[in-house]
N, C-alpha and C positions, 0 to 999 in steps of 0.2 A: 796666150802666154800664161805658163804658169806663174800662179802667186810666188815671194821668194817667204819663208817661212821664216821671221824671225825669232831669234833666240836670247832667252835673258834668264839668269840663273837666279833663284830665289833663295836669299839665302837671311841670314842674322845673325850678328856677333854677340851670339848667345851657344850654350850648352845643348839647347834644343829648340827645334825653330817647330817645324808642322808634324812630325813622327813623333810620338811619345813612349820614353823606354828605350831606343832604338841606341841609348849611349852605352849602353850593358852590352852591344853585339863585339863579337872579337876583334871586326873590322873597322868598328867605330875609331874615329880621332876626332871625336867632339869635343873630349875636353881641350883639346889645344886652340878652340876658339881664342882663348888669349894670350897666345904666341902669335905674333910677329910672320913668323914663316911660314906658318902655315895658311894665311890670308895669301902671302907672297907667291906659292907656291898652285894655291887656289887660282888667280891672279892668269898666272903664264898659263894652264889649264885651257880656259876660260876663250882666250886671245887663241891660243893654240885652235880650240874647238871653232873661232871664227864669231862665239856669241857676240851680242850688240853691246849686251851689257850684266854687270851682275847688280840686281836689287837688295838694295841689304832692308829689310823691315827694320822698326823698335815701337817700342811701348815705352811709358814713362808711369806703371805701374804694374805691381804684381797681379796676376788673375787668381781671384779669392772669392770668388762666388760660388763655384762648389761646394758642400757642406758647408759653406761660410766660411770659408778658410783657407789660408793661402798653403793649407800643407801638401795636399797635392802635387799644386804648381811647381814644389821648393823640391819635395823626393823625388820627380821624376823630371828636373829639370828643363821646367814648359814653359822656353821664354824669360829665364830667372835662374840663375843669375846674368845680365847682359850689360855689354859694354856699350859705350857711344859709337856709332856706327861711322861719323866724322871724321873721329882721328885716325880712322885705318885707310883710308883714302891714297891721300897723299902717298904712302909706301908704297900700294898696289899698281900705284899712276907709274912709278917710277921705273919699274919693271916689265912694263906694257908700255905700246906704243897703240894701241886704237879699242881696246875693250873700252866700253864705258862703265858709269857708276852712278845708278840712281839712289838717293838717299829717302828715308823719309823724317819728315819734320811735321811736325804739329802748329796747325794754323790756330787752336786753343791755346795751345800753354807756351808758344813761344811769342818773340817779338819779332815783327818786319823790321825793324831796322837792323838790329847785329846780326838777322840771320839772312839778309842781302849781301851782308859781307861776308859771311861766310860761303856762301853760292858762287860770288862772286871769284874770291878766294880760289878756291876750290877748281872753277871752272877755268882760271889764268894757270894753277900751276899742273891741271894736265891737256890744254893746250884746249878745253870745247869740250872735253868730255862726260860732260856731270848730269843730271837731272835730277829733278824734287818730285820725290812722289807725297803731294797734299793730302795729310791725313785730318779729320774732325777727330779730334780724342773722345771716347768715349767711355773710355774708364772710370768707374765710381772711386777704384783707388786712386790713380792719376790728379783726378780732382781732390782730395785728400792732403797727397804728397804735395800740391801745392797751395792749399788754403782755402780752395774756392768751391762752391756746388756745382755739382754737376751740372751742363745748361741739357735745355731740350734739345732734339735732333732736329728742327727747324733752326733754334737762335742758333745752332754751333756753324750751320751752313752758312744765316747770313752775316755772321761776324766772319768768318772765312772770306764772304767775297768781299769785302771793308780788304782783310788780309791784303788781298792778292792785288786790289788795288793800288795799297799804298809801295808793295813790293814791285810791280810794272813801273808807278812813279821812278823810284829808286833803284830799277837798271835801266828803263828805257827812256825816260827823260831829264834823267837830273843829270848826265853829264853828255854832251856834245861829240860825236864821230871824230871830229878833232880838236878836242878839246888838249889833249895832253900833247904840243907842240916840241916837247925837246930841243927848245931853240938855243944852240952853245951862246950865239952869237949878241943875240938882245935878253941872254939870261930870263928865259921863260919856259918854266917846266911844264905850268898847265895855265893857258890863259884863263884871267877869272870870268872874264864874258862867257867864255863857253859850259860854263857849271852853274847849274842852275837848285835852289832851295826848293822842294817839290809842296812846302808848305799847305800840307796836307792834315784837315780838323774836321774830323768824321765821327761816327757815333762811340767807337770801340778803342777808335789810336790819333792821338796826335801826333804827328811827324812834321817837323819844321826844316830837317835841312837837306843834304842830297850825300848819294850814297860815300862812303869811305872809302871803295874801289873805284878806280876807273872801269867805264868797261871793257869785259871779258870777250872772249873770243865770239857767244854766244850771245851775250847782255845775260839775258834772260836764258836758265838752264831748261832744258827740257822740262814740261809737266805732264809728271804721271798723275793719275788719280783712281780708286779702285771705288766711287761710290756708287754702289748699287740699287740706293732707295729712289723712289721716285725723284725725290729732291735731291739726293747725291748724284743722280742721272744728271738731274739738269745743271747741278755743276761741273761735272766731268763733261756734257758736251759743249761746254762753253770756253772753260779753262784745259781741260784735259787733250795732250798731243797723243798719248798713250796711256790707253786704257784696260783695267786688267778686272775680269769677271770671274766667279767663283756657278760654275755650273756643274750637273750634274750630271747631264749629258749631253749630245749637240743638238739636238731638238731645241732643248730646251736653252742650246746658247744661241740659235737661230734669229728667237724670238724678240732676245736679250740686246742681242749683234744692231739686229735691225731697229729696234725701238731707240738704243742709243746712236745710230747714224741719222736716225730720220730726226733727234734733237738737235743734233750737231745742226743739219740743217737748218731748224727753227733758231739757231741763231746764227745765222746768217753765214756760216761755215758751209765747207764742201762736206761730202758724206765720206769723203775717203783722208780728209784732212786726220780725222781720229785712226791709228792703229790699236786695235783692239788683241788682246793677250790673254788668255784662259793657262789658268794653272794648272799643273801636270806634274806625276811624282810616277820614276819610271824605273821597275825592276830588270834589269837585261842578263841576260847569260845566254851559251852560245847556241842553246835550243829552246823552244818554248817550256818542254816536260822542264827543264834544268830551271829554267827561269820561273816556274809554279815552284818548284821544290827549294829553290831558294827564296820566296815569299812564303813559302810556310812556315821555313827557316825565320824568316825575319818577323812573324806572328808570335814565336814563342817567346821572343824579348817584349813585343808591343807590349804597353798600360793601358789598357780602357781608362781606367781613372787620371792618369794623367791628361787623356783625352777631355776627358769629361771637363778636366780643367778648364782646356783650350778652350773648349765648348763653351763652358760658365763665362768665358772672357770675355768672349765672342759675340756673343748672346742677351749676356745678363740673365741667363734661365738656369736656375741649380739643377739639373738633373737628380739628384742626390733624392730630390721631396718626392719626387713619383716612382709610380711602379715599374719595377726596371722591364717590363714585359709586356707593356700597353703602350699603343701607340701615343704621340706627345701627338698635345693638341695643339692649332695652329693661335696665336695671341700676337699680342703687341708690345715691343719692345723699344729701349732710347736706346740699344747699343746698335749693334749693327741686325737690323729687321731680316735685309736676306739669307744668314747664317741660319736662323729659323725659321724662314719661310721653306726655305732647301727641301729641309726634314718635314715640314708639317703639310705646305700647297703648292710649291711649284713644280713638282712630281707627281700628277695626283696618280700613278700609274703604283705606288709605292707607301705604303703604311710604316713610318719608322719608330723604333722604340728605344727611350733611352739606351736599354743594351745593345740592340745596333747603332746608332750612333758612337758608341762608346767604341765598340769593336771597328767601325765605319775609320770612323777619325784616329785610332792609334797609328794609323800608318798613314802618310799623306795629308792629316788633319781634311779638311772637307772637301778638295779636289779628289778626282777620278784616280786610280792607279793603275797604267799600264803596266803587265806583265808579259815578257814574251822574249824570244829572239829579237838583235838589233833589226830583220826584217820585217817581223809582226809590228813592233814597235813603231817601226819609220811607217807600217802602213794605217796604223791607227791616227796617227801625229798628223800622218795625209786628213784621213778622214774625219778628224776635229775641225780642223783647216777651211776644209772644202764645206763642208756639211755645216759647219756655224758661222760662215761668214767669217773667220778669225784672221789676222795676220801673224799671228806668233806663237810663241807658250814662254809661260814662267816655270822653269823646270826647279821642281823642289828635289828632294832625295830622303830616303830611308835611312840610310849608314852613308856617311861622311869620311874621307872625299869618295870611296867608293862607288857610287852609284853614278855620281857627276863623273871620274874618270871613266867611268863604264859608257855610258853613253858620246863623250868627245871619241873613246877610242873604236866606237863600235855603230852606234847611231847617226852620229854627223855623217861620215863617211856616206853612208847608205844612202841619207839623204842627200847630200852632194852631188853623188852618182846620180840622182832621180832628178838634179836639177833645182831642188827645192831648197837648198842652203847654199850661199852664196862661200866660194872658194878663198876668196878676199876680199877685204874690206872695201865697200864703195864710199869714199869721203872721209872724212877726219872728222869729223864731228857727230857728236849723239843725235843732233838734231839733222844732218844730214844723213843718219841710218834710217832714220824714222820719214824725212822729207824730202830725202834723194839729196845727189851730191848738189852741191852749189849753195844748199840753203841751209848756212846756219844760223842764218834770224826767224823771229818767228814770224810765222806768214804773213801776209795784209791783213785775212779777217781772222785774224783771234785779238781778242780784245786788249793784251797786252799790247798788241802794234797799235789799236789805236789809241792808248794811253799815249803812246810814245808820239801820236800825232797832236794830239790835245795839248795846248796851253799850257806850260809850265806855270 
């Protein structure tokens, strides 16, 4: 039986998300990022094309490592100006009936307690649909914008899993399956026996009482996680339901595929419990020749330097200091390591240079870009698939909504026909897209369930 190929669109309520430049094309409507309708309209898209879910990224600082400087980032809109990706939720819920919406939220700079309520929240008023994709912040401005030093990229993981504990506390055990009884009769909304204080006193958070929502359709939303370091591996196969890799080709997602299912494993998880999602940014037009001439098209808007931003972000490595013509050497970094491993050793097949990289990432920032007919296209997205062990793609875009309506009206289809994308939705819930219908708790062995069996 064929794999079913899931779909999640990668997007950010920003001006510019992975393409840089690309708001200067004639077909662009990126500045309407902060319209209303245009999310809305995104939204029906989206449901229409059948995807699972749209990912909205964020950052909670500007990328200014580049020449030391946030000017970059700011003239070619990388990431900056961007809105909270939270409050657009709720409108796109209402206009849908089964797309989901994974968020990301920072397990550094935020709090477990108000932001269970808002998962919560979130996952009551579109019925089960939500997930958190757990990000370690690693921005030097980030750390800035709110007071504190940067931690290392070990402390950031294990104050994360302190995080996520005390957040399992606070959907899965602090309130009772029946706990909220709506009894007219003996005037009792929520029994207080069944609500439990998860009085929780750990290294990083004290938490003394239980959550502010009841729970949600899901308790616990969906977790995404995209960490790639060795130590971000072993978080994502521990916590992580859906997992998203940045490769460069399927060889080399293979490798990636397998080494994070055989964690899952090691802790005590199935190998197929994790769906795994590689990024994908896709040119289409109704011939292949049309579809290169329309990526050449979309070259003479790209910014290498605005790249170079995203890079700088990415990375924490200025390109800006070396020679734009020599290959970068491979080093060690606290931001995110495999962004520059990419370019330096996980390719060794490939010598890259800051001016490739620059030119590399103006379009599609560090994932692959297919270019092709809707058929070339759907047989590439096969061969990601198949060839890396993958369950999905997070599909980014060039020109907005352009490329995303391009692909619903011309790639799904293809794939549909091939069997590979599902016609309609199976289950009501995110966590039933990802864990088949019936189950929209989270499994026995991921460690959230057994919080919820432990001792209150």
């Amino acid at each position: 039986m064929t794999k079913r190929i899931g779909l999640n669109a990668f997007n950010m309520t920003a001006a510019g998300h992975q393409s840089s430049g690309m708001w200067r094309h004639p077909l662009s409507e990126a500045h309407r990022y902060k319209e209303l309708d245009y999310w809305l309209e995104l939204a029906k898209t989206l449901e229409r094309g059948r995807f699972d879910a749209v990912f909205l990224a964020d950052v909670l600082g500007p990328y200014d490592v580049y020449g030391g400087s946030v000017d970059a980032a700011l003239r070619d809109g990388m990431q900056i100006p961007a809105n909270d990706p939270f409050q657009y939720v709720s409108a796109m819920a209402s206009v849908t009936e089964r797309l989901g919406f994974a968020l990301t939220a920072s397990a550094t700079f935020e709090h477990p307690y108000p932001l269970a309520r808002r998962f919560s929240t979130l996952d009551h008023l579109t019925k089960g649909r939500v997930g958190w994709n757990v990000v370690t912040s690693y921005l030097p401005s980030a750390s800035r914008n709110f007071g504190t030093t940067p931690m290392a990229h070990d402390d950031r993981y294990e104050m994360a899993e302190e995080f996520m504990t005390v957040m399992y506390k606070l959907w899965e055990q602090s309130w009772d399956d029946e706990a909220v009884e709506l009894d007219r009769e003996r005037g009792v909304f929520v029994n207080p026996a069944k609500v439990h204080p998860i009085r929780h006193h750990g290294r990083f958070f004290d938490v003394d009482g239980f959550n502010m929502s009841e729970p949600s359709p899901q308790r616990s939303p969906v977790i995404f996680q995209a960490g790639a370091s060795s130590r971000g591996r072993r978080f994502a196969a521990e916590h992580g339901e859906g997992l998203f890799v940045n490769v460069l080709n399927s060889k080399l997602s293979r490798v990636i595929t397998d080494d994070i299912r055989t964690q899952v494993e090691a802790a005590g998880r199935k190998r197929d419990d994790v769906k795994i999602f590689t990024i994908l940014t896709a040119v289409i037009a109704d011939s292949d020749a049309e579809a290169e001439r329309l990526y050449a098209e979309y070259q003479e808007y790209a910014s290498p330097q605005g790249a170079m931003a995203l890079f700088g972000g990415f990375s924490g490595i200025d390109l800006g200091q070396f020679d734009q013509d020599s290959p970068l050497a491979a080093g060690e970094t606290n931001a995110i390591q495999t962004v520059l491993d990419l370019f330096t050793k996980l390719d060794p097949s490939r010598q890259w240079t800051p001016a490739d990289i620059g030119n590399h990432m103006s379009i599609g920032g560090v994932e692959p870009v297919l270019v092709g007919s809707p058929e070339t296209v759907a047989d590439e997205i096969e061969r990601w698939i198949d060839e890396g062990d993958l369950d999905g793609i997070n599909l980014s875009y060039a020109v907005t909504p352009h490329d995303i309506n391009a692909f619903v009206d011309t790639v799904v289809p293809e794939l549909q026909k091939r069997g590979r994308v599902w016609k309609e939705y199976e289950g009501k819930t995110l966590r039933e897209y990802i864990s088949g219908p019936g189950n929209s708790r989270l499994s026995p062995t991921h460690p959230g369930a057994q919080v919820a069996r432990a001792e209150g």
